[in-house]
GUBAFI-417616 format. One record per residue (C-alpha): residue number from 1; residue in one letter; x, y, z. Coordinates in steps of 0.5 Angstrom, whole numbers, plus 500, padded with zeros to 3 digits. Example, Ala and Ser with C-alpha at 12.3 -4.5 7.8 and 13.67 -1.06 7.14 Angstrom:
    k  r  east  north   up
    1  A   525    491  516
    2  S   527    498  514
//
This chain:
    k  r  east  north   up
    1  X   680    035  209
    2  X   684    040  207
    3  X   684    047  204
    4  X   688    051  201
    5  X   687    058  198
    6  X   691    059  193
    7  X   692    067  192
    8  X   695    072  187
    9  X   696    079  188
   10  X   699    085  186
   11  X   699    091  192
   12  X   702    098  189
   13  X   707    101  194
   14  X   707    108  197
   15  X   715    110  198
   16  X   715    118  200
   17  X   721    121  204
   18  X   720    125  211
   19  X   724    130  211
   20  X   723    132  218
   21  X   724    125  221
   22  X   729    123  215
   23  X   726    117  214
   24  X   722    113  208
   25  X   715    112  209
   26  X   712    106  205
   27  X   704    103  204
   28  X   701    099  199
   29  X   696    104  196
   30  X   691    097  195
   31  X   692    096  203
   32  X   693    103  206
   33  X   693    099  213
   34  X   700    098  213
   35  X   705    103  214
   36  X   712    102  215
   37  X   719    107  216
   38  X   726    106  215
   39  X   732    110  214
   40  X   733    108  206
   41  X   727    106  201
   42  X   730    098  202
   43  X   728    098  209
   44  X   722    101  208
   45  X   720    096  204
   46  X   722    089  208
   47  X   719    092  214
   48  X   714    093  210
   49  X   713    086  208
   50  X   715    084  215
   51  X   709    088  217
   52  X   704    085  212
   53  X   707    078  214
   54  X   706    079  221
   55  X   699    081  221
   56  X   696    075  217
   57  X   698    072  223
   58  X   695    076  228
   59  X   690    080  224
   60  X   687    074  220
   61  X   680    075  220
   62  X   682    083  218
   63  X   686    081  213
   64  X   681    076  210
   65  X   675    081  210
   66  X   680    085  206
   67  X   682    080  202
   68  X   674    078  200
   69  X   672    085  199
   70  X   677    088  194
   71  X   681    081  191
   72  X   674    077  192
   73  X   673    073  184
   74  X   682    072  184
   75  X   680    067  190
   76  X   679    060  189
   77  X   680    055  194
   78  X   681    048  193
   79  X   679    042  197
   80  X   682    036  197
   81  X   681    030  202
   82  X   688    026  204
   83  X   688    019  207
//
């Protein structure tokens, strides 16, 4: 058998500027857990999205909670068998 789960989302990013640190800070204010820096709002965002990416493999069961508690009726997991 095989799952998918077929998820589409939209996160609302964060960019505010550090002053002192000279650098962007950037979450998702949907997912406040991630916070990546970079020196221009593009770095911020990619790594950012690096971050996002990163801990759906290390942090599944965080992220699936996450993604249950808050996008729970967006998702639809569909199964088929292959032979």
């Amino acid at each position: 058998m095989n799952r998918q789960i077929n998820l589409n989302i939209s996160l609302t990013p964060v960019s505010e500027y550090d002053a002192k640190a000279e650098r962007y800070i950037m979450y998702f204010k949907d997912f406040p857990q991630a916070i990546a820096s970079g020196v221009s709002e593009d770095e911020a965002e990619n790594n950012l999205i690096f971050l996002v990416e990163d801990m759906w493999k290390k942090r599944k069961d965080d992220l699936r909670n996450f993604l249950l508690k808050n996008y729970g009726e967006q998702i639809r997991i569909q199964s088929s068998v292959k032979c």
